[in-house]
C-alpha positions as CSV (number, residue, x, y, z in Angstrom):
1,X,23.6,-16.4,-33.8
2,X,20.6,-13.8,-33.3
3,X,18.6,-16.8,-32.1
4,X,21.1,-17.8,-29.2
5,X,21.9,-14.2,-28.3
6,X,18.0,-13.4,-27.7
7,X,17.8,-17.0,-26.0
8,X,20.6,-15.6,-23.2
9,X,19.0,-12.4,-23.0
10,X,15.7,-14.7,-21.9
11,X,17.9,-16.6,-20.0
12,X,19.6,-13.7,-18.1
13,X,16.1,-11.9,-17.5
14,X,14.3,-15.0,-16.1
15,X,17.3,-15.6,-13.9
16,X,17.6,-11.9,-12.5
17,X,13.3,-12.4,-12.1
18,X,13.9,-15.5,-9.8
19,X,17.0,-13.9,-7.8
20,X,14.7,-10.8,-7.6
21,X,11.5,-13.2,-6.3
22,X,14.0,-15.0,-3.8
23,X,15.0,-11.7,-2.0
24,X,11.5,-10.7,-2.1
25,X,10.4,-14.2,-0.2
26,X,13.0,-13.6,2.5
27,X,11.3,-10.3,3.5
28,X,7.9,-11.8,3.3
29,X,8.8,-14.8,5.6
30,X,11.1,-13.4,8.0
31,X,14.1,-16.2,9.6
32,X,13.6,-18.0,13.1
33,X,16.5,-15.4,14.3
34,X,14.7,-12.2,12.7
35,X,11.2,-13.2,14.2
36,X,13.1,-13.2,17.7
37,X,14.2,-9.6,16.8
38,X,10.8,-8.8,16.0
39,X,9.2,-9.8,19.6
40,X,12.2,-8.5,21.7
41,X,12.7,-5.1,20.3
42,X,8.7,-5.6,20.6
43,X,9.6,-6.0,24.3
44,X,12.4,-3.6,24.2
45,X,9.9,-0.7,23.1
46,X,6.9,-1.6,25.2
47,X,9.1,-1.2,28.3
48,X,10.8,2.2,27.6
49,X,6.8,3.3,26.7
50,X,6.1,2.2,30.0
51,X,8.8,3.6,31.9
52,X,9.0,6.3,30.5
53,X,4.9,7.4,31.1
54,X,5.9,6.8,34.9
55,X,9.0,9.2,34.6
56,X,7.1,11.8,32.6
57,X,5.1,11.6,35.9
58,X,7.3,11.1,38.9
59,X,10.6,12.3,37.6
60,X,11.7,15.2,40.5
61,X,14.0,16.5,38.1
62,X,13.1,18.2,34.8
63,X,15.5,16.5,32.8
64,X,14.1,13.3,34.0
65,X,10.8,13.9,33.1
66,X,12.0,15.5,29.9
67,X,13.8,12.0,28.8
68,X,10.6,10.0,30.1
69,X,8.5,12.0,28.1
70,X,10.9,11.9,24.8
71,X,11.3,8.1,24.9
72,X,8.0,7.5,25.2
73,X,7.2,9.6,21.7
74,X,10.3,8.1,20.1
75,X,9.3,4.1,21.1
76,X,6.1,5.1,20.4
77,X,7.0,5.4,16.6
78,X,9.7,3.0,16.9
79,X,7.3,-0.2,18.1
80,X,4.0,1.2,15.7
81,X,6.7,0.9,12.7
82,X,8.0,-2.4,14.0
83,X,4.4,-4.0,14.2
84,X,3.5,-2.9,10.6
85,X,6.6,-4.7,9.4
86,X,5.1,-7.8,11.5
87,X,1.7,-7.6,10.6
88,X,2.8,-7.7,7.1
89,X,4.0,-11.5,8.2
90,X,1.4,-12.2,10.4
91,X,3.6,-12.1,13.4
92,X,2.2,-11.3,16.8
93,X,4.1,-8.5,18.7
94,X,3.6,-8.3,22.9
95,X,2.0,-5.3,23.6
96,X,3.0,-5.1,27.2
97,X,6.9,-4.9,27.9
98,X,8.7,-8.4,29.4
99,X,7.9,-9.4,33.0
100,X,11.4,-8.1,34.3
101,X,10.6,-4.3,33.3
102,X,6.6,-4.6,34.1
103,X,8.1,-5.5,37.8
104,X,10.6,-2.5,37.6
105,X,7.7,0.0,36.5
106,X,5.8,-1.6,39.3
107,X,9.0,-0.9,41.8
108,X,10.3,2.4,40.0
109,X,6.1,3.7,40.6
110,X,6.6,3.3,44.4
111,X,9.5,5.8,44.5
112,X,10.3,9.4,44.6
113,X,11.9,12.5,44.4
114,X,15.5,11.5,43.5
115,X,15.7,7.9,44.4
116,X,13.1,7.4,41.4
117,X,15.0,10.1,39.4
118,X,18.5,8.0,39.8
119,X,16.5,4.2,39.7
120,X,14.5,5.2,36.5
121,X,18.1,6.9,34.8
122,X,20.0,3.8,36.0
123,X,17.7,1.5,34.3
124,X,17.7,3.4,31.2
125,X,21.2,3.1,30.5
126,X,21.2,-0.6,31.5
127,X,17.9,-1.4,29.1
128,X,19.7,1.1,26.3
129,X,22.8,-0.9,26.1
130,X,20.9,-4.4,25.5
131,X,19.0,-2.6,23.2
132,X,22.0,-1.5,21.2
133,X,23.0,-5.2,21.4
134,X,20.0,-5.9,19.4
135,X,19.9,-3.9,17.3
136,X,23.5,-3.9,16.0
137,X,23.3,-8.5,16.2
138,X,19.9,-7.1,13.7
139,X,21.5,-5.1,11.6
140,X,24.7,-6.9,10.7
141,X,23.5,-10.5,11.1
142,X,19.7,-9.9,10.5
143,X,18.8,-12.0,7.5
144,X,15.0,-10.0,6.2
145,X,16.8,-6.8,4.8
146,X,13.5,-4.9,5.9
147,X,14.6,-5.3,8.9
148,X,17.9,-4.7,8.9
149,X,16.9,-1.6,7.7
150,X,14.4,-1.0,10.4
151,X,17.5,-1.8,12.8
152,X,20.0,0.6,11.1
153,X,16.6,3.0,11.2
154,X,16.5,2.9,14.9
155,X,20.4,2.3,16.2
156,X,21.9,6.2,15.9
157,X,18.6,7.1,18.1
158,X,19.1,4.2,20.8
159,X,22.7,5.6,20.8
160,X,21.6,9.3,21.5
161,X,18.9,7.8,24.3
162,X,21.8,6.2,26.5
163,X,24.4,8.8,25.7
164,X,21.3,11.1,27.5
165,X,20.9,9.0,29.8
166,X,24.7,8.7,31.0
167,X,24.7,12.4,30.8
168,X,21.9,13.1,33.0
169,X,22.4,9.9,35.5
170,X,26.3,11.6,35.2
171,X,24.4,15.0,36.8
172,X,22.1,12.9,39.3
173,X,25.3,11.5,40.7
């Protein structure tokens, strides 16, 4: 009897080990689906980094410049978080944002005054709602729990950005 109870004990140990191991192997080799989340929230940062430089800039209105200047800091941790997670994996993040939104820095750098002011505000709370896509598809479908927790992370502050950003393109209007 003291022979089959120490046997399940082994048993039980050796089969929380292996469940343990298993979750462990689905954060070190991320799904097809969490590997896309990885390069367009790559994307997704790179291009609120670069829009927001130009609006820290150009932005006529102190608000404007204000919200350039704070997404910039906050992407800026958001993306340098996001590529140790994908270093860890050996996956490649773009380090320059999609061609879309490196054509509407180009565009938004030949404006001024308050036409940039309203374009660069505008395309913030357009890019801020995909972005909340994202993340929430991450962070309730997202099979690497690292990164679901990287999504759940970053969600409330993507929130906050385009509730800004409808606030201050509410003002500009």
């Amino acid at each position: 009897m003291k022979k089959s109870f120490i046997g399940m004990l082994c048993l039980f140990a050796v089969v929380g080990f292996l469940a343990c191991e298993k979750e462990d192997d689905r954060d070190n080799d991320p799904s097809k689906f969490d590997r896309d989340f990885i390069i367009q929230a790559s994307y997704a940062n790179n291009a609120e980094i670069a829009a927001g430089a130009v609006a820290a800039v150009k932005g006529s209105d102190t608000s404007v410049r204000n919200y350039g200047t704070h997404m910039v800091t906050d992407h800026t941790t958001a993306q340098a978080e996001l590529e140790t997670l994908a270093d860890k994996w050996g996956i490649d993040t773009p380090v320059t944002p999609d061609s879309m939104h490196i054509v509407l820095v180009q565009r938004l750098s030949t404006l001024q005054g308050r036409t940039f002011d309203t374009a660069y505000i505008r395309s913030q709370v357009i890019d801020h709602i995909a972005a909340i896509e994202l993340f929430q598809r991450e962070a309730t479908a997202g099979e690497n729990r690292k990164l679901r927790a990287y999504a759940n992370k970053y969600l409330p502050h993507i929130r906050m950005h385009k509730v800004r950003a409808d606030s201050i393109l509410a003002r500009l209007q």
